[in-house]
C-alpha angles and dihedrals in degrees: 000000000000120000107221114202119237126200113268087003124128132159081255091079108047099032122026113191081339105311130120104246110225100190091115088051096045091049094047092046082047099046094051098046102149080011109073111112086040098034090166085063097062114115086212098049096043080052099052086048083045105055087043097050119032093228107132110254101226084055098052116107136190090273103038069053098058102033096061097045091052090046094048093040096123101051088037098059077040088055095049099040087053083051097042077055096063094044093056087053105051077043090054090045104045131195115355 
């Protein structure tokens, strides 16, 4: 099996000492709270594409939805992996 590189990926993102790292999966199932049998319909998440991509939120559809998110898919698992980071340290940390 050959390991093609992709541009902003790193093992880093996907696997993490050895575990699987579900922040992608945790934000999507946040962002679509009320929304998640119709994701593309979520205020937040049109918001978020919104603020990303300069594409005005009333006018996203389920496939402006989808294909962003397909086309920004590396910086996007990069995004969350830096966030899924800084939630491991002010766990790490507890309470201040």
């Amino acid at each position: 099996m050959t390991h093609h590189a992709r541009p902003g990926a790193s093992d880093g993102i996907l696997n993490r000492k050895g575990k699987v790292v579900l922040a992608p999966l945790r934000f999507v199932w946040n962002a679509t709270r009320g929304y998640r049998l119709t994701p593309w319909r979520s205020e937040y998440l049109k918001w978020r594409v919104e603020t990303y991509s300069g594409k005005k939120a009333e006018t996203l559809t389920a496939g402006d939805i989808f294909g962003f998110m397909w086309a920004s898919r590396w910086e996007l698992l990069s995004f969350l992996h830096w966030t899924g980071r800084l939630e491991d340290d002010v766990r790490r940390r507890g309470p201040s």
